[in-house]
N, C-alpha and C positions, 0 to 999 in steps of 0.2 A: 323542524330542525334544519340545520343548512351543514356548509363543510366551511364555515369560519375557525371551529377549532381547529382542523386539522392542520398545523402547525411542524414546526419539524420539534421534534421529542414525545408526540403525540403517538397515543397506541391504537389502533381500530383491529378492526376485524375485515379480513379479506384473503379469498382464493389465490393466493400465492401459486405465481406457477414457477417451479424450480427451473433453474439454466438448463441441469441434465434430462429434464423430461421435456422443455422447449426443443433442444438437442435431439430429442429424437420426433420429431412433429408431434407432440404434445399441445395443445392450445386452451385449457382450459384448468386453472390451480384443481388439484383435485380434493381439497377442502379449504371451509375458513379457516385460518389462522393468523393468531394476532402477531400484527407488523406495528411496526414503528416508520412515522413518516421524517427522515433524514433530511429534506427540502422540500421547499413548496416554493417554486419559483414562478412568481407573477407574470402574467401573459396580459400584454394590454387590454382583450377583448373578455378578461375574466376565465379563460378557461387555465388555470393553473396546473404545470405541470407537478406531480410528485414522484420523488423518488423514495421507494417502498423498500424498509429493512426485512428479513424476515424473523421470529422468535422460533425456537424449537426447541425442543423437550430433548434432542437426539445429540449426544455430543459430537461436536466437531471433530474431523479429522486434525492435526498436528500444525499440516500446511494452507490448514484455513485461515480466514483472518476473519476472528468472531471473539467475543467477548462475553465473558459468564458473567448474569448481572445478579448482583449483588441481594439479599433479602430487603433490606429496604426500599431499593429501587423496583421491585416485584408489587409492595406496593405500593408506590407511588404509582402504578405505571397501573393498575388493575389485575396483575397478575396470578398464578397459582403461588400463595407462599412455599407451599409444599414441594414442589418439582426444582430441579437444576433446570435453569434453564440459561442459554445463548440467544446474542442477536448474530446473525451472520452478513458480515461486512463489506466481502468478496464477489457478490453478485448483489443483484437490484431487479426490482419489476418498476417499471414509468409507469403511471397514468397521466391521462388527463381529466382535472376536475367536468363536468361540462357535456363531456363524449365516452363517459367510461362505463362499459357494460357494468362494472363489480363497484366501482364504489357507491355506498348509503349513505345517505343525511344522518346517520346515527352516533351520538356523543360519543368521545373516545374511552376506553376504559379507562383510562388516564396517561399520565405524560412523564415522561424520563426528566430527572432534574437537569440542567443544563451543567454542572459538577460534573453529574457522570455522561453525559451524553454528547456535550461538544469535543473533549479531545477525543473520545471515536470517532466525529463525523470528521474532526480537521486531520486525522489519520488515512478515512477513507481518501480525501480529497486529495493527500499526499499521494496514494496506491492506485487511483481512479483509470486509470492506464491500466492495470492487470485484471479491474475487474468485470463481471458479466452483467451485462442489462439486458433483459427479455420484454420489450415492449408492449403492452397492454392494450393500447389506445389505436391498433388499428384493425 
């Protein structure tokens, strides 16, 4: 396997470590859970950066900026049809392809349609300024 899928609309599995438990010297996701990669932006030497959405079963507070996805998009994406679930918008984890303790060579579950999944990301990008990044890669 390689990480040529991982694409932005793409879902993997990965130790998500939240902002608020970064926040408190936290350093390690404290399970896998399926993300959604939002960018994968090209680095000339191959090591690609990615910015990691996270999905959660837990609904969002009010002042979040997250998005309940849809049953169809569940599976599209490999998801549990059964659960409510959100991507949460307002915070992010970086990797680097290359140098990342957590990410695996392993197929995605699957991919967000670009329908549903570009006007979130051209939303974040709009809000990018208020949100949280907890960096991975070092």
């Amino acid at each position: 396997m390689s990480f040529a899928d991982f694409r932005t609309g793409a879902v993997i599995r990965f130790p998500y470590l939240w902002a608020r438990e970064a926040a408190h010297g936290e350093t390690e996701g404290r399970k896998p859970r399926p993300v959604t990669v939002g960018v994968r932006i090209p680095k000339p030497k191959g090591d690609d950066v990615l910015v990691l959405f996270p999905i959660t079963s837990q609904e969002p507070a009010r002042d979040r900026f997250a998005a309940e996805i849809p049953d169809t998009e569940k599976r599209r994406a490999g998801l549990d049809g059964t659960l409510r679930l959100w991507i949460i918008l307002d915070e992010y984890n970086q990797d680097v392809i290359g140098r990342s303790f957590y990410l695996e060579p392993e197929p995605p579950l699957g991919y967000f349609s670009k329908a549903f999944f570009l006007p979130l990301l051209r939303e974040f990008i709009a809000r990018r300024a208020r949100t949280k990044a907890v960096r991975r890669d070092r």
